[in-house]
C-alpha positions as CSV (number, residue, x, y, z in Angstrom):
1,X,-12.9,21.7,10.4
2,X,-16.6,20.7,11.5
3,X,-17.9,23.2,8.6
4,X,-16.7,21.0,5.8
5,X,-19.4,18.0,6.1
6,X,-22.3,20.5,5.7
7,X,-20.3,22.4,3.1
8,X,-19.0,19.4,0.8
9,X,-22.9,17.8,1.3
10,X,-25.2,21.1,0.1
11,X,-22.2,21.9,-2.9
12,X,-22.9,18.6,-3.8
13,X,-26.3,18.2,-4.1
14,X,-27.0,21.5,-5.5
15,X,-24.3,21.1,-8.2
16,X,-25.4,18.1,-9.6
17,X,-29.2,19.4,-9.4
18,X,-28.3,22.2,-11.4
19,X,-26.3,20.5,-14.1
20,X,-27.9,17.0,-14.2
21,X,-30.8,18.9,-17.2
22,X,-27.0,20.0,-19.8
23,X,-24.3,17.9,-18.4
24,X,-22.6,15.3,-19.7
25,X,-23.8,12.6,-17.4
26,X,-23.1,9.4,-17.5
27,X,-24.5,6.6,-14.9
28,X,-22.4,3.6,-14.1
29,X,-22.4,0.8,-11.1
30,X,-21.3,-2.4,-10.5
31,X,-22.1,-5.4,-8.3
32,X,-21.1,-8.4,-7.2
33,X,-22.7,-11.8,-5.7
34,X,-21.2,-14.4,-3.8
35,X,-22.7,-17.4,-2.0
36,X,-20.4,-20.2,-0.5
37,X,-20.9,-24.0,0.7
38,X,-18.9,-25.0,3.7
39,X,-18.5,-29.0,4.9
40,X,-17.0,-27.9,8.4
41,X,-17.7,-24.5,10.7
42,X,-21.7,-24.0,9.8
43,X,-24.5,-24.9,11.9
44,X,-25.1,-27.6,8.7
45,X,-22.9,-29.1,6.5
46,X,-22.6,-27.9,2.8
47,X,-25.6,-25.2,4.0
48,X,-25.5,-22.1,1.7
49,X,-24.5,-19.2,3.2
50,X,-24.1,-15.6,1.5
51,X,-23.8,-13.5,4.3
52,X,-20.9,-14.8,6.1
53,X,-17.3,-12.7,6.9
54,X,-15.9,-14.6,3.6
55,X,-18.5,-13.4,1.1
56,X,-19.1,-10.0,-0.3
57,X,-22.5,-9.5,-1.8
58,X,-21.5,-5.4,-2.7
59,X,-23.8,-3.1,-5.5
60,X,-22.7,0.3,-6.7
61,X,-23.7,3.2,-8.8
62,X,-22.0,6.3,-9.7
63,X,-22.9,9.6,-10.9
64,X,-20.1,11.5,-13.2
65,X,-21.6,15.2,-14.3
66,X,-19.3,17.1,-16.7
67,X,-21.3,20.3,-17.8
68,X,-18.2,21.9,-19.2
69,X,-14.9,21.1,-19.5
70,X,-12.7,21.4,-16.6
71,X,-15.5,21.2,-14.2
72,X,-17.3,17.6,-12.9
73,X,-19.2,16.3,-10.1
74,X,-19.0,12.4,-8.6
75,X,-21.0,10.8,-6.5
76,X,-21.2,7.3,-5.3
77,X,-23.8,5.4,-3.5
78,X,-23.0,1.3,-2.1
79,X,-24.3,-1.6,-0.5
80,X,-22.1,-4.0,1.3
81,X,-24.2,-7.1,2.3
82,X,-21.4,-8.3,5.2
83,X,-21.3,-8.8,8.8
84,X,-18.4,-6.2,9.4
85,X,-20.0,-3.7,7.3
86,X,-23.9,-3.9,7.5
87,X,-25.0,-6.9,9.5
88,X,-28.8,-6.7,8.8
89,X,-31.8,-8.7,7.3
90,X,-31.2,-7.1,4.1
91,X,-28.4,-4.8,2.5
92,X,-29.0,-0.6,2.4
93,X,-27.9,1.6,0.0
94,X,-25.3,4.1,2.0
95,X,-23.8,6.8,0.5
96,X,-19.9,6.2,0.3
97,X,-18.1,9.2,-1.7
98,X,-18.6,12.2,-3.5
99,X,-16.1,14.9,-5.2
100,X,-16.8,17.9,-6.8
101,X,-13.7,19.2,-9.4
102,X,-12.7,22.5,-10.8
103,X,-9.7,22.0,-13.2
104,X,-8.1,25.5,-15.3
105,X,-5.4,25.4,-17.5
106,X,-3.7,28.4,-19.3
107,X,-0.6,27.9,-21.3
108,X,2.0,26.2,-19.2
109,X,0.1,27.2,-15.9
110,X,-2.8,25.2,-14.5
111,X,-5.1,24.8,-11.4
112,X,-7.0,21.8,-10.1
113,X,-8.9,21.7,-7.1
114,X,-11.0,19.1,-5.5
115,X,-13.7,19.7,-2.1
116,X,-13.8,15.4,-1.6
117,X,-16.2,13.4,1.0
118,X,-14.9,10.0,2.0
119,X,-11.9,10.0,-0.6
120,X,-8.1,9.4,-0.2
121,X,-6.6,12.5,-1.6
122,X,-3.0,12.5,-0.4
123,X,-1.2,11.4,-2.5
124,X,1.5,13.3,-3.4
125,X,5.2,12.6,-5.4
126,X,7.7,12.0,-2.4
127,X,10.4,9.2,-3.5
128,X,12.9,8.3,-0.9
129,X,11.1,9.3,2.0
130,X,7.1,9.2,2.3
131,X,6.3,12.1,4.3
132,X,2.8,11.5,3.6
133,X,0.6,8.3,3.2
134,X,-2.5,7.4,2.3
135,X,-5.3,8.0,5.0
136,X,-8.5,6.3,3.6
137,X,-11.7,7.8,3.7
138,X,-11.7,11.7,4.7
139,X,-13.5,15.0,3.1
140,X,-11.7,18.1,2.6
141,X,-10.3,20.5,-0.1
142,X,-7.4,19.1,-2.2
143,X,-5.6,22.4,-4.6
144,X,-2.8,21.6,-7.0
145,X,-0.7,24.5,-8.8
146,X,1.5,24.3,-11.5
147,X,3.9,26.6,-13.6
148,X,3.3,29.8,-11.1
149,X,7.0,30.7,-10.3
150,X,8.1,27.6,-12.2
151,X,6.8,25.7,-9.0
152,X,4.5,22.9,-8.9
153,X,2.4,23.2,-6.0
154,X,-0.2,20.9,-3.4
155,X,-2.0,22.1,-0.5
156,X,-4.2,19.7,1.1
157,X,-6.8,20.6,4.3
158,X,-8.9,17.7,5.2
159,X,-10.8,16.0,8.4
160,X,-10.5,12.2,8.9
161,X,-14.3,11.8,8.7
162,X,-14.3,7.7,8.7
163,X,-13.5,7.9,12.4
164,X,-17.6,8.7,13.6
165,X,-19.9,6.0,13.9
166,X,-22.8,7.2,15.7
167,X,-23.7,2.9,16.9
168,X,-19.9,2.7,18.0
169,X,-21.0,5.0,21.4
170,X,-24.2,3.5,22.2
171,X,-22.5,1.7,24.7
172,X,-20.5,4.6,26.2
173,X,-23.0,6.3,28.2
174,X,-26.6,4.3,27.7
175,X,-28.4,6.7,29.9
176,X,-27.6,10.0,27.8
177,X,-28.8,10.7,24.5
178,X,-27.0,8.9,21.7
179,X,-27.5,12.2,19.4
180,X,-25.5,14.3,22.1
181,X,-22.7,11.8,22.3
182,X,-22.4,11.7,18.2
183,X,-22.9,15.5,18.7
184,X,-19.8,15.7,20.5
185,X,-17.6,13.1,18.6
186,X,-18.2,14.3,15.3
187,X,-16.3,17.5,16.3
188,X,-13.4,15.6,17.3
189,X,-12.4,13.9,14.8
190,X,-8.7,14.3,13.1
191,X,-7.5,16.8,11.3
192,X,-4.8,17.2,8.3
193,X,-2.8,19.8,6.4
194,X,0.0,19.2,4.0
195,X,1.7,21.4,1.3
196,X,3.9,19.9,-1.2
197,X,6.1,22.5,-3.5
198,X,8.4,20.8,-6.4
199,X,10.4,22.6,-8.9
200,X,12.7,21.4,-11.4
201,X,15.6,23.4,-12.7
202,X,18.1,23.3,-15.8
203,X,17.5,23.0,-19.3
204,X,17.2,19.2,-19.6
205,X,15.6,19.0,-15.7
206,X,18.8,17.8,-15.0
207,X,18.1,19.0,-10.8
208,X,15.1,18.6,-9.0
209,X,14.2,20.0,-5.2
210,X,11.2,19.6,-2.7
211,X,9.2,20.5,-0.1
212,X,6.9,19.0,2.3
213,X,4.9,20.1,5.4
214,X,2.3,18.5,7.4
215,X,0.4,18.5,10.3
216,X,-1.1,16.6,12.3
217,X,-4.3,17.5,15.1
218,X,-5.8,15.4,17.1
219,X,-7.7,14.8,20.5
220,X,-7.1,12.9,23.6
221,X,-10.5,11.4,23.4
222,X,-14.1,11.0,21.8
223,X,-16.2,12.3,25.1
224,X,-17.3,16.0,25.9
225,X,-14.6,16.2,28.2
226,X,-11.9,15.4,25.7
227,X,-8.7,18.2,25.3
228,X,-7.0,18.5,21.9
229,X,-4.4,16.5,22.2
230,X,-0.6,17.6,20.9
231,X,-0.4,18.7,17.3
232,X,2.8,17.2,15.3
233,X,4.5,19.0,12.4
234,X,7.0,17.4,10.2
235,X,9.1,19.4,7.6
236,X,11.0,17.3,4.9
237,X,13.4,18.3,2.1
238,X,14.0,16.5,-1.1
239,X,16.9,17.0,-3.9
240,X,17.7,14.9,-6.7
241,X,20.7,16.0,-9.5
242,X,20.7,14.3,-12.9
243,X,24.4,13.5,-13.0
244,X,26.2,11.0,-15.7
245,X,23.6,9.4,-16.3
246,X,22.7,8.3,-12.8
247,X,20.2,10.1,-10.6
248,X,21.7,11.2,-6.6
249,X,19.4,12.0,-4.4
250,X,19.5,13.2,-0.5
251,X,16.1,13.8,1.6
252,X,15.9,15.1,5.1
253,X,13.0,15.7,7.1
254,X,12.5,16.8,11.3
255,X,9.4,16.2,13.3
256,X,8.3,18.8,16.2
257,X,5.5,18.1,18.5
258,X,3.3,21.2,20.8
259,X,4.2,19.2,23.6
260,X,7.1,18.1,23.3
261,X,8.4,15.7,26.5
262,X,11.4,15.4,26.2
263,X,15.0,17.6,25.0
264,X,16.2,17.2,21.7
265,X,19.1,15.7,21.6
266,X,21.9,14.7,19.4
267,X,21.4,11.2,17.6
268,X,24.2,8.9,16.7
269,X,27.4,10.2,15.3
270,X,27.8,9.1,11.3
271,X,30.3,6.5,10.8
272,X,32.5,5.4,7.8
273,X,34.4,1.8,8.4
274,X,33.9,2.3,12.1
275,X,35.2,5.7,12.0
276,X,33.1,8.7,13.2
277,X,33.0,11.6,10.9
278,X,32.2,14.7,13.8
279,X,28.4,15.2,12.7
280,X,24.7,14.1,14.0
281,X,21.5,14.5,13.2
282,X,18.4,15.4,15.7
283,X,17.1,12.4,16.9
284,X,13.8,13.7,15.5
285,X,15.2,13.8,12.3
286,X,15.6,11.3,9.2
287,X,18.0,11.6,6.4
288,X,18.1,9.2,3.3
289,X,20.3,9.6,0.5
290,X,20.8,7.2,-3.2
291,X,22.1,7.0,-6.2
292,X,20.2,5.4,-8.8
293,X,22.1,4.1,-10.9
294,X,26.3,3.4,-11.9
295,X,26.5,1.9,-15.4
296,X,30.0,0.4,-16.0
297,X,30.9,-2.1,-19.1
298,X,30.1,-2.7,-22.5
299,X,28.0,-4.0,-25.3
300,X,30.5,-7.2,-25.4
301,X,31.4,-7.2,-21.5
302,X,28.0,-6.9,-20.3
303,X,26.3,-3.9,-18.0
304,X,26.7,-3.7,-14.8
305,X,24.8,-1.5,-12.6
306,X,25.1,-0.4,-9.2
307,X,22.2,1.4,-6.8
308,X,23.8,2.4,-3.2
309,X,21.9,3.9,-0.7
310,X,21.7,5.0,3.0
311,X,19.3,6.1,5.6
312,X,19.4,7.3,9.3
313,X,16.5,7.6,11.2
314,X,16.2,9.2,14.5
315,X,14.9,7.3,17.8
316,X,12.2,10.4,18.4
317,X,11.0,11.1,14.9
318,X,7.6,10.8,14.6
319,X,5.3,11.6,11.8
320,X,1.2,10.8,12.1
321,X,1.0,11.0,8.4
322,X,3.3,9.1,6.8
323,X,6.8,7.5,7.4
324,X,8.9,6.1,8.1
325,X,10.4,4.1,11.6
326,X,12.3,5.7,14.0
327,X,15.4,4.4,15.3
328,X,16.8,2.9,12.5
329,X,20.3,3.1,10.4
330,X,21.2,1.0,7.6
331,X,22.7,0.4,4.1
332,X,21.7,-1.2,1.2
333,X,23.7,-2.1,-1.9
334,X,21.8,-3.1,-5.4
335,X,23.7,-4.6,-8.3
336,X,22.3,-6.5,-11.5
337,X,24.7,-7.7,-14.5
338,X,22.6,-8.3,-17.8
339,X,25.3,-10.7,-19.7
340,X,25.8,-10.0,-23.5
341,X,24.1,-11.6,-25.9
342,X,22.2,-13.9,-23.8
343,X,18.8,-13.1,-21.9
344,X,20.0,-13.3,-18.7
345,X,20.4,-11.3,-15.7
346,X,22.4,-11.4,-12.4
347,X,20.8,-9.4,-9.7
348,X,22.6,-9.0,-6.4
349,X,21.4,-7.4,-2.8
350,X,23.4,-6.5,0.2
351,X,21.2,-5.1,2.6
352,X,22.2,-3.9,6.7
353,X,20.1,-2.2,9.0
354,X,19.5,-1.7,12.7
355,X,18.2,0.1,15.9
356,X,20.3,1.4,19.2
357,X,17.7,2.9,21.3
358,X,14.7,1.5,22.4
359,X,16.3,-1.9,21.7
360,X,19.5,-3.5,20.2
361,X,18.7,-5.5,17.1
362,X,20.6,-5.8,13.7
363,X,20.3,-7.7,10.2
364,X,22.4,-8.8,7.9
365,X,20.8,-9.5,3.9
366,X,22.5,-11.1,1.4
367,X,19.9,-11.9,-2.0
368,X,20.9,-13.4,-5.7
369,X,19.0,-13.8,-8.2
370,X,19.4,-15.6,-11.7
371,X,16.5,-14.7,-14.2
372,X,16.8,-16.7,-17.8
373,X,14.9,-16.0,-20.8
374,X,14.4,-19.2,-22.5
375,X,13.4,-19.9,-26.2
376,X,9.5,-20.7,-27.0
377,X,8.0,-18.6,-24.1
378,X,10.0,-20.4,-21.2
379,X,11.2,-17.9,-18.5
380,X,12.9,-18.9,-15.3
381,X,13.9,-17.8,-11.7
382,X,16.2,-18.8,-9.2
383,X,17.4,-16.8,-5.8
384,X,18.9,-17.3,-2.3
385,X,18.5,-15.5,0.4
386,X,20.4,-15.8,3.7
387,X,20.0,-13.2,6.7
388,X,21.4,-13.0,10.1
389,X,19.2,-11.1,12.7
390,X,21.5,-10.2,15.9
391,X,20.1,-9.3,19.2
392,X,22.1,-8.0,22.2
393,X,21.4,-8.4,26.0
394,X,23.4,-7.8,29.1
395,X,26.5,-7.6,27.0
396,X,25.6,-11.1,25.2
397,X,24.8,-11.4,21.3
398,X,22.8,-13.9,19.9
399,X,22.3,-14.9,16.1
400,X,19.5,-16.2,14.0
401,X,20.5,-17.7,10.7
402,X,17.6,-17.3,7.8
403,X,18.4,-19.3,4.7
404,X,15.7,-19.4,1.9
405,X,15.8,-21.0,-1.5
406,X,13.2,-19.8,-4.4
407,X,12.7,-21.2,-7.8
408,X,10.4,-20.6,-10.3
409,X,9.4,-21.5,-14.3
410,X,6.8,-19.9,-16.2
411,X,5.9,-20.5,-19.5
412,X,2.5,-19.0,-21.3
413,X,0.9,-19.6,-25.1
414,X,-2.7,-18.6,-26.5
415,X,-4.0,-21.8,-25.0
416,X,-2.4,-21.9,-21.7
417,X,-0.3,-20.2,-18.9
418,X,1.8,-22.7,-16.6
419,X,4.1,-21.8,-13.5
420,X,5.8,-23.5,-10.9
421,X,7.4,-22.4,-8.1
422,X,9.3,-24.2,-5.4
423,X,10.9,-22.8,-2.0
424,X,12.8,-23.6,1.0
425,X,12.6,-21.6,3.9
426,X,14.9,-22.0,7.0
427,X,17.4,-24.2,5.5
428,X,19.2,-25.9,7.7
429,X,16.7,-25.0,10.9
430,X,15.1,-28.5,11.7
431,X,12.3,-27.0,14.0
432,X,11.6,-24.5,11.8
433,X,12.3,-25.3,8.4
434,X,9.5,-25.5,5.5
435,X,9.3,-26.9,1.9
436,X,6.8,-25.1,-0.3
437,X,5.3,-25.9,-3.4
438,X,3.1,-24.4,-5.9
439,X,1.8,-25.1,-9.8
440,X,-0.6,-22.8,-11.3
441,X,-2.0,-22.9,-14.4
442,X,-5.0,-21.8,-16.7
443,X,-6.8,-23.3,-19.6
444,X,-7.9,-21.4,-22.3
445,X,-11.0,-24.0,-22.9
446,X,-12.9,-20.5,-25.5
447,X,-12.6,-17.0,-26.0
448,X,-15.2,-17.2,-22.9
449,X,-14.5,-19.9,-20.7
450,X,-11.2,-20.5,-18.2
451,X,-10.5,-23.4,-16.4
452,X,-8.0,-22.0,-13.2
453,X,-6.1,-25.0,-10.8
454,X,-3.5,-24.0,-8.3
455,X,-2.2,-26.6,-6.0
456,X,0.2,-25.6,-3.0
457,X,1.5,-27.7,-0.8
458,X,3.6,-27.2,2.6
459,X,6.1,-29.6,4.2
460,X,6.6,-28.5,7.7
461,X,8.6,-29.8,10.5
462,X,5.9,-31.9,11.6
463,X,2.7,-31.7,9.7
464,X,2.1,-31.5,5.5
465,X,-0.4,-29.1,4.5
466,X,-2.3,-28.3,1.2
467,X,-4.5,-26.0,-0.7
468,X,-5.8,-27.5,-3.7
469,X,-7.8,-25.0,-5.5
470,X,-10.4,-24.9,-9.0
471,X,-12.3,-22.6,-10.6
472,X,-14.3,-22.6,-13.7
473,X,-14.4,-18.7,-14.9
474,X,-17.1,-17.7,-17.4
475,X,-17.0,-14.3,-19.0
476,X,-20.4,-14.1,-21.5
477,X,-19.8,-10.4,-22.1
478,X,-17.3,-7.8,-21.8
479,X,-18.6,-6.6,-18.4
480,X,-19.7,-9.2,-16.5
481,X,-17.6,-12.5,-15.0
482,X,-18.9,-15.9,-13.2
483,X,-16.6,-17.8,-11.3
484,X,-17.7,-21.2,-9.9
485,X,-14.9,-22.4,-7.5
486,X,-13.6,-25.0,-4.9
487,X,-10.8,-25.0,-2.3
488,X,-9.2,-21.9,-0.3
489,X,-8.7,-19.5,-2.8
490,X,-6.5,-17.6,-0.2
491,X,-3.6,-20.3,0.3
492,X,-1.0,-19.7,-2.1
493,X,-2.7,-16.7,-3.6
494,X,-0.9,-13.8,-5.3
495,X,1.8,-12.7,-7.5
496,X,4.3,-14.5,-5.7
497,X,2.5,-17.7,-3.9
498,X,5.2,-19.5,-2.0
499,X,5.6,-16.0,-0.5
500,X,1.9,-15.9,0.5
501,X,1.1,-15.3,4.3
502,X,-1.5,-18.2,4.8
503,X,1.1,-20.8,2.6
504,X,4.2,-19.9,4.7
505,X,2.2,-20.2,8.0
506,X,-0.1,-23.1,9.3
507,X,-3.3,-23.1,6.7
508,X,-4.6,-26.3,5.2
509,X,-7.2,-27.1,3.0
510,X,-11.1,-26.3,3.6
511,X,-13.8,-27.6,1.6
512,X,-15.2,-24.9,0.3
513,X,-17.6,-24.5,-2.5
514,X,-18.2,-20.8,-3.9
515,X,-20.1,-19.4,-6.8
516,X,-19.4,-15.5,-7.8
517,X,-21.3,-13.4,-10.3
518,X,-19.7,-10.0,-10.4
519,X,-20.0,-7.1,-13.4
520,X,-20.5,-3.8,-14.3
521,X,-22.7,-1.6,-16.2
């Protein structure tokens, strides 16, 4: 697929040369500025430093061409000022992604097509099982159908182009020429092809079915030398039927390699309260099936509803471009009550799964949650969570015993948003246990200026950490934002902080001092 590079570059260029004199163009970019102070880590104390691996100094601009409708052009050219990305005196404008787009509709049929350069163009609407992920940069063509034998339709051929870097083989064979190595790798880079087809049947699209194929090509290495290495295929069905009120679904999807090494063989036999039910699956095979959701009760009992599900995945499946494990079976049970009259709601998780295979591990979840609605703005949370991972050796099981306690209250006006949030992880565990807390809130000081404080803290076993965290936000127009901040602004960060990475393992507080000037235009 070496012939799409050239192809997608010359389309490009001469597309938007010929329509950038009567398009609709428009011209837009952003950028962004950081510089830091550090007390600790820099050759000097509080030096200034804007090109470290914690500051982004990136600019943008974009090109958008519309000459007529259904028909545009994108291009995007950016500078990353970073060590990872371009550690040089001075940042360079690269080009970073480009599309060009033909889009036809005709009464309840359509086509839209995309030729893409360093875009992530995969998406497409599994649900239970993702055949296919995201893939990050790559160029290829991207064609989606709809209404032609009532079938909605996606067929995707693209080349992971992110993968060459000519200065990544310098070092590979110094005395050859570095153009004949980058020569050589450029054609061996991976390929993809998917197709998606969906169709929906019934008057009220009361039963849906699918179908997805990819493959997957790549090589055993980047030299001259290299082979192809052994293509994999997967082919996955999906089914969902609209059914009193609740939605059941069933998925099933094999993988099959070129090479294969081994015999397919039979996976486990399905079981129902230990009892086998005379069927397998391929072990290169997964299977998931739900039903989403029971209702039961009534306007002055309250509503109950239920979400089961179950999955089997086999210990040889294997899909390059999306998911999910192998070697996996489990169970998971869903419930939440909403009580009558009252804002409140019981939500309830029973959750088992393990593997057999390549190892013997199992869990056991049990989650509830009580969420309040108070008066005036107040909401609050409160959940526990205990899990028991087993592990089996030489005949002899061992158990780990996970308890967690989270609570939370939130509470936001016009002037100011407040939450606190509180957990306790490994109750009960006194090597291993941890006490976290966290208290955000924001300021309203004008319509322009912010005033942002988070304070974590972390009681572990034997040390007490912190992350105490300030920033002063600034927004003089609608498109442009200055932050001027102290503290780690990564411990305790996120939608959920207690639950954040850096909190819940060993970070403490850094002086740090960082001023950001970011906007658009």
């Amino acid at each position: 697929m070496r012939f799409l590079r050239p192809v997608a570059v010359a389309l490009l260029a001469s597309f938007l040369l010929a329509t950038a004199a009567t398009a609709v163009t428009k011209v837009e970019g952003d950028y962004q500025l950081m510089m830091e102070m550090r007390k600790t880590g820099n050759a000097y104390p509080w030096a200034w430093n804007s090109n470290d691996y914690d500051t982004f100094n990136n600019a943008g601009l974009r090109i958008f061409s519309q000459p007529r409708a259904g028909v545009e052009a994108f291009l995007k050219v950016e500078s990353d000022w970073h060590p990872n990305d371009n550690n040089g005196a001075r940042n360079v404008f690269q080009y970073r992604e480009a599309h060009v787009r033909f889009r036809k509709e005709m009464g309840k049929r359509g086509v839209d097509s995309y030729l893409f350069s360093r875009q992530d163009r995969f998406y497409v609407n599994t649900y239970l099982i993702p055949f296919v992920y995201g893939r990050g940069d790559a160029q290829g063509l991207r064609l989606d159908t709809w209404g032609f034998g009532k079938t909605d339709a996606t067929f995707i051929v693209a080349d992971q182009s992110s993968q060459y870097n000519p200065t990544n083989f310098a070092s590979l064979a110094p005395h050859q020429p570095l153009d004949s190595l980058a020569s050589q790798h450029i054609l061996r880079t991976d390929d993809m092809y998917i197709v998606r087809l969906r169709r929906e049947f019934g008057s009220a699209k009361q039963f849906r079915t699918g179908l997805t194929f990819n493959r997957f090509e790549g090589w055993t290495g980047s030299d001259s030398v290299s082979a192809p290495a052994a293509y994999h295929t997967v082919l996955g069905f999906d089914t969902r039927y609209r059914l009193a009120g609740a939605d059941v679904a069933f998925e099933y999807g094999e993988s099959r390699s070129s090479q294969p090494t081994v015999t397919p063989t039979a996976g486990p036999e399905f079981t129902s309260f230990n009892k086998g039910l005379g069927f397998r699956i391929p072990d290169q095979a997964v299977a998931q099936a739900e039903i989403r959701s029971f209702k039961l009760g009534a306007p002055r009992a309250g509503y109950l509803f239920i979400t089961p599900g179950w999955w089997s995945r086999g210990a040889k499946y294997q899909n390059n471009l999306g998911g999910p494990n192998s070697d996996e079976t489990g169970f998971n049970l869903q419930s939440y009550y909403l009580l009558p009259e009252r804002a409140i709601t019981y939500s309830n998780q029973l959750l088992w799964y393990g593997n057999k295979v390549f190892t013997h591990k199992d869990t056991r979840q049990i989650y509830n949650e009580l969420y309040v609605e108070f008066v005036n703005g107040f909401t609050g949370k409160t959940s526990y969570r205990r899990t028991d991972n087993y592990t089996y050796s030489n005949g002899i099981q061992r158990r780990e015993i996970h308890l967690d306690w989270f609570n939370e209250l939130q509470v936001e006006s016009k002037l100011a948003w407040l939450r606190i949030q509180s957990g306790l992880r490994n109750i009960g565990n006194p090597s291993d246990k941890k006490l976290l807390f966290v208290i955000e809130h924001s300021i309203n000081l004008t319509q322009k200026t912010k005033i942002y404080d988070r304070f974590a803290f972390g009681n572990d076993a034997s040390i007490q950490r912190k992350g105490l965290f300030t920033q002063l936000q600034y927004r003089p127009t609608g498109n442009m934002e200055m932050f001027l901040q102290y503290g780690p602004d990564y411990i305790g960060g996120g939608s959920n902080p207690v639950e954040e990475g850096n909190l819940n393992g060993n970070a403490d507080q850094v002086d740090i001092i960082k001023f950001i000037l970011k906007g658009n235009f």
